[in-house]
C-alpha positions as CSV (number, residue, x, y, z in Angstrom):
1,X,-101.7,-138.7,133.9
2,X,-104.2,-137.9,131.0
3,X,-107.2,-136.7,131.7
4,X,-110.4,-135.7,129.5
5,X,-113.9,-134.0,130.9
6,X,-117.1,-135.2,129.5
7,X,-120.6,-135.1,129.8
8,X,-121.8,-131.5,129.4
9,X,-124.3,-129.8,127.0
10,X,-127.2,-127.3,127.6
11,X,-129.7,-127.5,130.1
12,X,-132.5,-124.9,131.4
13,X,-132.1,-123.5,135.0
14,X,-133.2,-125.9,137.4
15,X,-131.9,-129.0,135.4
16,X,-128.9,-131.5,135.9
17,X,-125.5,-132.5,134.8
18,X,-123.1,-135.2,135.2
19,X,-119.5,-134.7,134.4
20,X,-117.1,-137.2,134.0
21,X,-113.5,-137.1,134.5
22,X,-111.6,-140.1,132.8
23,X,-107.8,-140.7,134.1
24,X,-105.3,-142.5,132.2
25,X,-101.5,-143.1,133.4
26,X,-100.3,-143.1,137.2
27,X,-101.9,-144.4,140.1
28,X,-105.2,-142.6,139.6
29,X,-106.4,-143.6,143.3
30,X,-103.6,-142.2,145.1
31,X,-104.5,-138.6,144.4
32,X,-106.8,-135.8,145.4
33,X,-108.9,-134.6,142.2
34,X,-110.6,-131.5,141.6
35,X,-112.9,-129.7,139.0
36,X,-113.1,-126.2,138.4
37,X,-114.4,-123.8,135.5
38,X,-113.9,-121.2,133.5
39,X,-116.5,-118.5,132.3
40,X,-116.4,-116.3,128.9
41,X,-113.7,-113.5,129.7
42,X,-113.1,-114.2,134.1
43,X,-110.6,-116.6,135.2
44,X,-110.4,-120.4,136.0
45,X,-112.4,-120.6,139.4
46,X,-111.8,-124.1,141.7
47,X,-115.2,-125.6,141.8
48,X,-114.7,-128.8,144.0
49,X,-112.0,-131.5,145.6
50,X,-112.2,-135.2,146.4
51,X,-109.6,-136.6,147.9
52,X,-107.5,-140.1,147.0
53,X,-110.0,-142.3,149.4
54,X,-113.2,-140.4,148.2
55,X,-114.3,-139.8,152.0
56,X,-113.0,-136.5,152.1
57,X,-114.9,-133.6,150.0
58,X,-115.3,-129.4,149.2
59,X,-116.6,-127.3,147.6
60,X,-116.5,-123.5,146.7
61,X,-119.7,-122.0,148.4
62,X,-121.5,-121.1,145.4
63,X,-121.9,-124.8,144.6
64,X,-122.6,-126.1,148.0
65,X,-125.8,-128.6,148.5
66,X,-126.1,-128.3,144.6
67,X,-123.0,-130.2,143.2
68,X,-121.5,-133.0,144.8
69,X,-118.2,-134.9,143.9
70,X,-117.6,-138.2,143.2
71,X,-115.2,-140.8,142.3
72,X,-114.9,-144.4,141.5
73,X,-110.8,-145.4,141.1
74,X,-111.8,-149.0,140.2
75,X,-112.8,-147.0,137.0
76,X,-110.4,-143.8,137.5
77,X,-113.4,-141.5,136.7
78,X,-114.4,-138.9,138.6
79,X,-117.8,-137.0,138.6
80,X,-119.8,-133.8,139.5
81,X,-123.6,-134.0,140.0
82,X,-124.7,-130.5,139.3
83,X,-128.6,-129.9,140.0
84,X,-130.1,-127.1,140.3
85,X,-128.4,-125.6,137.6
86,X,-128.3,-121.7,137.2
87,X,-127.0,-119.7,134.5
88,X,-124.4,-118.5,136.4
89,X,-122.8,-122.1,136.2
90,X,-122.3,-121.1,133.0
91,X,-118.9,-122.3,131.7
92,X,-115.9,-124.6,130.9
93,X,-115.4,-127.4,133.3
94,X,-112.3,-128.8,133.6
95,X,-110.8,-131.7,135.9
96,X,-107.3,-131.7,137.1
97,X,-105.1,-133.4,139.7
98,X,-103.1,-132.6,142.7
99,X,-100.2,-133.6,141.9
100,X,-98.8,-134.7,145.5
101,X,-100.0,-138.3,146.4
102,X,-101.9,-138.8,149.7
103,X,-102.5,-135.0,149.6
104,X,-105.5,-133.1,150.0
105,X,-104.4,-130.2,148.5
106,X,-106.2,-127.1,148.0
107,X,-108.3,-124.8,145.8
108,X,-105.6,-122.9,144.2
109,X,-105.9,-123.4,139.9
110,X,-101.8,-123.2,140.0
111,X,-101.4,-125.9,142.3
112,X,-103.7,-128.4,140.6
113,X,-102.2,-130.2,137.1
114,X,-102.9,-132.5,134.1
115,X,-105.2,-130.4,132.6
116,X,-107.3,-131.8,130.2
117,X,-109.9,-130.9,127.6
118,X,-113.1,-129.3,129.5
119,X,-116.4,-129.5,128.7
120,X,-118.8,-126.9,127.7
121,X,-122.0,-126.3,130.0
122,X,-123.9,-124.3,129.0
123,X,-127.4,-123.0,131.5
124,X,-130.3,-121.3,129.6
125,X,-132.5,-119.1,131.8
């Protein structure tokens, strides 16, 4: 599966995002999805997880009743509302897949796959 992360930019604190994640390739609705990001000079960090069906979501706390996770398979995109943005959010976002169909999977960075071009956000304070 291909994958390729859109939708970010600059934004002040306080303000919204919407990333996309566009899938191309295998059975995009069998499989859990996940974004995470990547600030200047720390490591890739898991962000958040929907699973194959959609009814099943987390997050890493930092994000929690801020982002929220979406997908729609009849369009193999997946999304992250970010509100409430803070500079701290600062960073590449990437979307990935776990590669083990019917899986939730986990937070790990090395278990996830299909890495595709992030997106820069980018939070002003």
């Amino acid at each position: 599966v291909q994958l390729q992360a859109s939708g970010g930019g600059l934004v002040q604190a306080g303000g919204s995002l919407r990333l996309s994640c566009a899938a191309s390739g295998r059975a995009f609705s069998s499989y859990t999805m996940g974004w995470f990001r990547q600030a200047p000079g720390k490591e890739r960090e898991f962000v958040a997880r929907i699973s194959w069906s959609g009814s099943t979501t987390y997050y890493t706390d930092s994000v929690k009743g801020r982002f929220t996770i979406s997908r729609d398979n009849a369009e193999n995109t997946v999304y992250l509302q970010m509100n409430s943005l803070e500079p701290e959010d600062t960073a590449v976002y990437y979307c990935a897949v776990y590669p083990q169909p019917y899986k939730l999977g986990s937070r790990l960075t090395s278990d996830f796959g299909s890495w595709g071009r992030g997106t820069q956000v980018t939070v002003s304070s």
